[in-house]
C-alpha positions as CSV (number, residue, x, y, z in Angstrom):
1,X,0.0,0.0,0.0
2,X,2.8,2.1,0.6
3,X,4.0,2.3,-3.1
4,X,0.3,2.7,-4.3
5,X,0.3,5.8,-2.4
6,X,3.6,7.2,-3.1
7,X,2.7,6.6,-6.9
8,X,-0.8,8.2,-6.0
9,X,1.1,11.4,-5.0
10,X,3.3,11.8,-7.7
11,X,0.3,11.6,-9.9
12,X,-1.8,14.1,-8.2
13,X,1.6,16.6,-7.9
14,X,1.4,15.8,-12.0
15,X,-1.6,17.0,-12.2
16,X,-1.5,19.8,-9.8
17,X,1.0,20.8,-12.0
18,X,-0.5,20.7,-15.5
19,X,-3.9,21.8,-14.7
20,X,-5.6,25.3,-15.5
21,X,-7.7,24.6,-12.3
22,X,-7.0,24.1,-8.9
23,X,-10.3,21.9,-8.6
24,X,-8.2,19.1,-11.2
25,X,-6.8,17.4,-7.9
26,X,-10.7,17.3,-6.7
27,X,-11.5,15.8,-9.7
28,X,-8.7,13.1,-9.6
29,X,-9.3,12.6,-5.4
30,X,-12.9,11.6,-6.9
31,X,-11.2,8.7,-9.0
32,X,-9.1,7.8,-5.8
33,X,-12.4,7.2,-3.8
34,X,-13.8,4.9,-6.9
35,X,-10.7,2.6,-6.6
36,X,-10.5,2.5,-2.8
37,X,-10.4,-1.0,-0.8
38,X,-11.8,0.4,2.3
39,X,-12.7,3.8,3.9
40,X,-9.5,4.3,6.0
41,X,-7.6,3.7,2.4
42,X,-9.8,6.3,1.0
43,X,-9.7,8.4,4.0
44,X,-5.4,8.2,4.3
45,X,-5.3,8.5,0.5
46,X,-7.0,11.5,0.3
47,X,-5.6,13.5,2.5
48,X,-2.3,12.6,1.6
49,X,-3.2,13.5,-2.4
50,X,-4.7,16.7,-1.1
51,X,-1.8,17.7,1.3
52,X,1.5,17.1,-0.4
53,X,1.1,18.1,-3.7
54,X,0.3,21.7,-2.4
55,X,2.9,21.7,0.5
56,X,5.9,21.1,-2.1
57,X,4.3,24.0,-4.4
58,X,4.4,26.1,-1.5
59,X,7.4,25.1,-0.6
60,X,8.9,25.5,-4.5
61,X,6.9,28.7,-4.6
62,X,7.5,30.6,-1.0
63,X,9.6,32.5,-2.0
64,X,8.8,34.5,-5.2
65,X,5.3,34.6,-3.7
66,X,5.8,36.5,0.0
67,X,4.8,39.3,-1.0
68,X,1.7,38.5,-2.3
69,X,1.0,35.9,0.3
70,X,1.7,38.8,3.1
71,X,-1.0,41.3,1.6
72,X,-3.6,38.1,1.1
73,X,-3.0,37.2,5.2
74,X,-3.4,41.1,6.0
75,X,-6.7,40.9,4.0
76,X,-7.9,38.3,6.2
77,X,-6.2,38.2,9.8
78,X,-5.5,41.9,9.7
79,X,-1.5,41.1,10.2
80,X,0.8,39.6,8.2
81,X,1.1,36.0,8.5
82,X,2.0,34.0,5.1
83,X,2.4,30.8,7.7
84,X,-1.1,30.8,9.0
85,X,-2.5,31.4,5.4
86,X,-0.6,28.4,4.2
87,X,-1.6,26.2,7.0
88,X,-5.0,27.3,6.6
89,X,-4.9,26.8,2.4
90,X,-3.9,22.7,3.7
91,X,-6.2,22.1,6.3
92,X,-8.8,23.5,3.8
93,X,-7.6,21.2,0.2
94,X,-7.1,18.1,2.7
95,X,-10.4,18.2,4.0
96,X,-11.9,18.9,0.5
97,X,-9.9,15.9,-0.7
98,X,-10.8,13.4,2.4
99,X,-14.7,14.9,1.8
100,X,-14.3,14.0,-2.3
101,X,-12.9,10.5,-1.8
102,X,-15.1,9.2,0.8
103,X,-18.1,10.0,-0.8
104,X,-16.8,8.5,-4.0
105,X,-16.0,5.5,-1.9
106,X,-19.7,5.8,-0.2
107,X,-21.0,6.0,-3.9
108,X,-19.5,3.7,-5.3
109,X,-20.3,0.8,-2.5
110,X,-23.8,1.8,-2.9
111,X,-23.6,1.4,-6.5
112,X,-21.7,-2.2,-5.5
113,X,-25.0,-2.9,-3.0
114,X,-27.4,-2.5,-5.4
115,X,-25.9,-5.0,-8.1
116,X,-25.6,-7.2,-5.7
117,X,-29.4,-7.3,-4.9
């Protein structure tokens, strides 16, 4: 399982990067919560598809982007905090992700239910 998710990760970062959209790793958390095993699968992968893909552009990125990332945190916490605007920007995208691939995986066992009857 541990090289199904590392592979996992370097295809969302893939797509993270080639997409117009920032929804695309939404879209492919989605397909992750078709092909999950079980919930905590769906659950771990998730968040892990959600989380480091945008923590390494962050990271890549920190730098040419302080200055915009300081104005966006005065905007919103009234001081400038790039940190706490990045932590928030993860917690928010992993929960998205976790939200996307569990119901996937709640779809598709419905779906998987019903045939079955």
């Amino acid at each position: 399982m541990f090289i199904k998710v590392i592979i996992l990760i370097i295809i969302g970062y893939i797509i993270q990067l080639s997409a117009l959209n920032w929804y695309s790793i939404l879209i492919y958390s989605s397909i992750i919560g078709l092909g999950s095993n079980s919930l905590k699968q769906s659950i771990v992968i998730g968040f892990l598809v959600g989380l480091i893909p945008w923590l390494v552009q962050f990271i890549l990125y920190y730098q040419n982007t302080v200055l915009l990332l300081n104005r966006i945190s005065s905007m919103f916490f009234n001081y400038q905090s790039p940190t706490l605007l990045i932590i928030l920007s993860l917690l928010l995208i992993s929960l998205l992700t976790i939200l996307i691939s569990t119901s996937f995986y709640y779809i598709k066992t419905i779906i998987y239910d019903r045939r079955k009857n």
